[in-house]
C-alpha positions as semicolon CSV with decimal commas, in nm:
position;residue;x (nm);y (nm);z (nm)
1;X;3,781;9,287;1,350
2;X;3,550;9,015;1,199
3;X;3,555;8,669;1,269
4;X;3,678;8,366;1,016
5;X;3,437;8,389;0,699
6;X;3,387;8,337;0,283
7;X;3,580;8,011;0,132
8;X;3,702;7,734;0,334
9;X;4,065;7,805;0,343
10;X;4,266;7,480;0,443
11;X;4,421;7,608;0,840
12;X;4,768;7,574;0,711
13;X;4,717;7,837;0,464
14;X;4,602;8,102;0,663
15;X;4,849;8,086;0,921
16;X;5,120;8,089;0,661
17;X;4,954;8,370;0,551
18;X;4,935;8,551;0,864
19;X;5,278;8,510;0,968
20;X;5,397;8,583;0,646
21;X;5,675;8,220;0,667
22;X;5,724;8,273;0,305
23;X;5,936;8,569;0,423
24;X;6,125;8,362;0,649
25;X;6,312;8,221;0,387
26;X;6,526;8,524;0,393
27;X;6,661;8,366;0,692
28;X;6,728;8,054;0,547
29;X;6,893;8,198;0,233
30;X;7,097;8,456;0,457
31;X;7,266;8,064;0,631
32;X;7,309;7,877;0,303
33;X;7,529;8,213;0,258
34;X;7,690;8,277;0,554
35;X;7,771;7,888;0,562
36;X;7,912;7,850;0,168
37;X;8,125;8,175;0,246
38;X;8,293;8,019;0,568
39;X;8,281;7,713;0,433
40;X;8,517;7,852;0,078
41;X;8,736;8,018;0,342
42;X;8,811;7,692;0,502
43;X;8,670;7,773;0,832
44;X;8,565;7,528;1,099
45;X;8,189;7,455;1,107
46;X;8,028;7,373;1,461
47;X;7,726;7,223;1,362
48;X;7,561;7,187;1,698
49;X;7,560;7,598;1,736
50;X;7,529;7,645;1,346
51;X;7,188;7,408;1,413
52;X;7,050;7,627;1,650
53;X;7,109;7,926;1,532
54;X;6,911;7,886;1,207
55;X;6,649;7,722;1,418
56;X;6,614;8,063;1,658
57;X;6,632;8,272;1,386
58;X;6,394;8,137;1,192
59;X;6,136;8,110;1,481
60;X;6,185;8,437;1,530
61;X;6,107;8,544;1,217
62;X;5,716;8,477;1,234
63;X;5,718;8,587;1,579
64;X;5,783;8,935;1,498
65;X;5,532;8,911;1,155
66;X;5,314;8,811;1,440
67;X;5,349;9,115;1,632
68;X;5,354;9,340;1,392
69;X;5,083;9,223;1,221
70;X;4,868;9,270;1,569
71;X;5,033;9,638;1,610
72;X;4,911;9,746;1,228
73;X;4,539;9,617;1,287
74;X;4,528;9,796;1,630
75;X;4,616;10,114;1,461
76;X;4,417;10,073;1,154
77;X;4,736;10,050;0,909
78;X;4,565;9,760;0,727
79;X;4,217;9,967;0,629
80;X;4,361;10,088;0,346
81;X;4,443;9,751;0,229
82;X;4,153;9,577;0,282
83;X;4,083;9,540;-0,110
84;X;4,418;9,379;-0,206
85;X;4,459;9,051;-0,362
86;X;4,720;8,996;-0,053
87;X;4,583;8,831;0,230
88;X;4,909;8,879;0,396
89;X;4,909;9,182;0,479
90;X;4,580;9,190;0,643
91;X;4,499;8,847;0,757
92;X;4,268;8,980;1,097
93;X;4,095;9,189;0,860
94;X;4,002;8,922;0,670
95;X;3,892;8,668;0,922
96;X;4,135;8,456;0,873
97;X;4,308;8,435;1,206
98;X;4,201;8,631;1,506
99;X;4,400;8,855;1,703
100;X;4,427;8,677;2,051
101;X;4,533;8,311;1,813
102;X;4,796;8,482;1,645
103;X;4,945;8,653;1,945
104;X;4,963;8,305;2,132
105;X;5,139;8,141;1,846
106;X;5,389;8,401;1,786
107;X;5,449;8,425;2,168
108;X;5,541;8,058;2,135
109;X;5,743;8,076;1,848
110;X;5,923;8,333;2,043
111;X;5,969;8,118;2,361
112;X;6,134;7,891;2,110
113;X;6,312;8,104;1,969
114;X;6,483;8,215;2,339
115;X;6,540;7,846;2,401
116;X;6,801;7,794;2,095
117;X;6,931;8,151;2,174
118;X;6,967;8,154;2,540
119;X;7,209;7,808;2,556
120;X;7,420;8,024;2,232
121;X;7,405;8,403;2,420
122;X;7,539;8,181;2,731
123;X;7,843;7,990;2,553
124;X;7,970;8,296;2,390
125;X;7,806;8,572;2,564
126;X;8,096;8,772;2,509
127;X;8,089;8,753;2,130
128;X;7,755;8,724;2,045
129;X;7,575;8,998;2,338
130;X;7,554;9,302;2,084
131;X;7,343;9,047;1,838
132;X;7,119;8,935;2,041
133;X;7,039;9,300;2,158
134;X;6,990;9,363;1,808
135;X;6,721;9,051;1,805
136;X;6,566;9,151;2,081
137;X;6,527;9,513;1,996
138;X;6,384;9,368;1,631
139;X;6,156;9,106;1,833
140;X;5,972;9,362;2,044
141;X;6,046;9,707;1,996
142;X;5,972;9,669;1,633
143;X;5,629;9,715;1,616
144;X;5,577;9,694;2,042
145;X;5,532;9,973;2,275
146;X;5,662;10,141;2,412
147;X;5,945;10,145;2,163
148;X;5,711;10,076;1,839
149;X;5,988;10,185;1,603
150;X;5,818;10,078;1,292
151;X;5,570;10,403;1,364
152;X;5,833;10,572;1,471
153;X;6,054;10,626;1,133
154;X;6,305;10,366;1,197
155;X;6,154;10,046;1,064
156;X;6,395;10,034;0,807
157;X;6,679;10,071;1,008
158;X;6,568;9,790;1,269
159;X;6,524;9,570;0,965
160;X;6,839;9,661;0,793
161;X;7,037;9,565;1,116
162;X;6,853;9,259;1,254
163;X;6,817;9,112;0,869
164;X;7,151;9,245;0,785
165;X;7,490;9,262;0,972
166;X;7,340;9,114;1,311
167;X;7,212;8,842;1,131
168;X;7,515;8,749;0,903
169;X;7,770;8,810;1,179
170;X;7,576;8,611;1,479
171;X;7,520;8,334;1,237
172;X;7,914;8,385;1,087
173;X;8,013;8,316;1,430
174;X;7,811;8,070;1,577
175;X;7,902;7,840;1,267
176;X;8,245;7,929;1,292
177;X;8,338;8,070;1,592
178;X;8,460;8,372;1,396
179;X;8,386;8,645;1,093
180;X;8,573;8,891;0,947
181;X;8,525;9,201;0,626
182;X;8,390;8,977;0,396
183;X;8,091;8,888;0,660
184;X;8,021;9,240;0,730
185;X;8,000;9,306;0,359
186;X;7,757;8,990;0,329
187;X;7,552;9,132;0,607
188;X;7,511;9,487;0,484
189;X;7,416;9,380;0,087
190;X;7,129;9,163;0,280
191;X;7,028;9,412;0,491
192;X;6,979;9,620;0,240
193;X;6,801;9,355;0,033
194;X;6,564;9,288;0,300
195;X;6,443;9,668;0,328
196;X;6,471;9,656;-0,055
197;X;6,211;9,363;-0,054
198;X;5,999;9,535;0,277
199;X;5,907;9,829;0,030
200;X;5,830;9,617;-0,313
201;X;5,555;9,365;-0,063
């Protein structure tokens, strides 16, 4: 690990870098969907719940980059990349951010995450309780021990799910209060497009 040198790189691109935000716009992209499909089925929106649910989950979205990002320098994943164009997907190695900074802002970004989830998880525990499992399991066993399923063979599975059908159907139903076929369907062709665009960056 080096510390921050070369070019003066303005602060807000390196952190962008390092959390990888651009890739949060699969979140963003995964509501304008989830909300035009409810929407065309003439379903109820709740935008107080809808609001806060795009806000956790795209909090959470850097958090986990974060993480990850910590877990792949520690175990020397990002050597091999050290001579691509990319920043992103070594942003320690480069100096651009060091490890203890980037684990303090995605622990925050997590915290804030938790406090748009928790009030949703305790309105309608009952519905949405298998979701946020999911989000957990994809905030901190993804790339955490003990779990660490991204060296474990089941990365893609983790981000299939949590980008996918937990995604689409917590969002379907704090929006609406409800989903049906055509959300899991939604869910499952952007799952797979998120592993689909995992592999090709």
């Amino acid at each position: 690990l080096v510390e921050p040198t070369g070019p003066r790189i303005p602060a807000w691109r390196r952190w962008w870098a390092a959390l990888r935000c651009g890739r949060a716009a699969l979140v963003l992209s995964s509501s304008l969907a989830v909300l035009l499909l409810g929407i065309g089925q003439h379903w109820e929106l709740r935008p107080r719940d809808a609001l806060m649910a795009v806000s956790g989950a795209f909090l959470l979205h850097p958090a986990v980059n974060a993480f990850a990002e910590i877990q792949d320098t520690l175990r020397l994943l990002d050597l091999g990349r050290w001579y691509e164009p990319d920043p992103e997907s070594c942003a320690i190695l480069e100096g651009w951010v060091s490890p203890r900074a980037l684990w303090r802002v995605g622990a925050a970004m997590l915290v804030l995450s938790l406090a748009c989830g928790v009030p949703l998880l305790w309105w309608h525990a009952d519905a949405l309780l298998p979701m946020a499992a999911m989000a957990a399991l994809a905030a901190w066993g993804y790339s955490q021990p003990p779990l660490a399923l991204k060296y474990r063979g089941a990365g893609e599975l983790v981000l299939f799910s949590a980008s996918g059908p937990a995604l689409v159907l917590g969002l379907s139903w704090c929006f609406f209060g409800q989903w049906n076929l055509v959300m899991v369907s939604l869910g499952i062709c952007l799952g797979l497009w998120t592993v689909a665009l995992h592999h090709v960056g």
